[in-house]
Residue, then its C-alpha position, 0 to 999 in steps of 0.5 A: x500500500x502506498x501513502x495513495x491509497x489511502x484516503x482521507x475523507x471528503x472536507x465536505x463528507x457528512x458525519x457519518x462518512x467522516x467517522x468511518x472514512x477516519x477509522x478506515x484511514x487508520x486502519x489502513x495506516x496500521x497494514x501499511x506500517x506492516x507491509x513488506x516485513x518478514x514474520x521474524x520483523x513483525x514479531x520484533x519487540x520494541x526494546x526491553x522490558x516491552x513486548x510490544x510489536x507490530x504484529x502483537x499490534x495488529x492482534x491487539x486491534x483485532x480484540x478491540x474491533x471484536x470487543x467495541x463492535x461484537x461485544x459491546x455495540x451487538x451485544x455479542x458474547x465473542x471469545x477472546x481470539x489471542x488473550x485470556x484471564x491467565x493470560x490478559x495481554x495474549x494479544x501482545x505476546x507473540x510467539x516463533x509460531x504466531x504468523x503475519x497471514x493468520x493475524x492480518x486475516x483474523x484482523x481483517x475478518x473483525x474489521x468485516x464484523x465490525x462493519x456488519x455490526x455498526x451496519x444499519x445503526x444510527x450514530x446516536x443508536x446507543x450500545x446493547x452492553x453499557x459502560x462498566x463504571x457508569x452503566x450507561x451505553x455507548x452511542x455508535x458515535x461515541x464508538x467511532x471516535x473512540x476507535x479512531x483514537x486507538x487507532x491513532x494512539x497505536x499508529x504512532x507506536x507502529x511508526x516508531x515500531x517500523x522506524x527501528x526494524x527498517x529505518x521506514x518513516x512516513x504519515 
């Protein structure tokens, strides 16, 4: 993927294609960050004591894409894919057997189920679970807007990520 291929939203989009137009721009931002590596690179981690990697990344935004738009918009009761309670950071801790294929199809087939699930609902739709501190629900807006900000906060540790595999740097 090139810096072309992605594409901002419209100046003039409406709000809706403005929220999802932003989330795919991040989202796309995270595969281009991990384009041309080698398995062995995306399993690198940041520098010690951190497990921190790309593909440990991308596992991580597979679990919150399942857990904001399956869990909690939906309603679903999804398994975790990569963590556990004996394990709660299992997104993060990849191992030699942990491939770049398995977790870029797992990410994509959430980011598809994501799409499906916000599908039809309106911005200011509010969630089927609701929030653990206040037990209030989300809005559809409220969920977006949080994703592009995971998005973004996590982008920015893949551009240092990538930085140090390769010396690649780029928006």
């Amino acid at each position: 993927m090139t810096t072309e291929e992605r594409r901002e939203p419209a100046l003039d989009a409406d709000e809706r294609t403005m929220l999802e137009g932003w989330l795919d721009y991040h989202r796309q931002t995270l595969a281009w960050k991990c384009e041309g590596l080698t398995d062995e690179q995306l399993r690198t981690a940041s520098a010690e004591p951190s497990d921190l990697s790309l593909m440990g990344l991308v596992r991580h935004m597979a679990e919150v894409e399942r857990h904001w738009f399956r869990a909690v918009l939906a309603g679903e009761e999804p398994a975790p894919i990569y963590y556990s309670e004996q394990d709660p950071d299992g997104d993060f801790h990849v191992t030699e057997k942990d491939t770049w294929a398995e977790a870029y199809a797992t990410w994509q087939a959430e980011i598809e189920a994501a799409r499906r699930s916000a599908a039809g609902i309106g911005l200011d739709e509010m969630s089927q679970r609701h929030d653990r501190r206040t037990d209030k629900p989300f809005s559809l807006r409220w969920i977006y807007t949080h994703m592009i900000e995971e998005y973004a906060r996590h982008n920015g540790h893949a551009d240092l990520l990538r930085e140090r595999l390769d010396g690649a740097t780029g928006d």
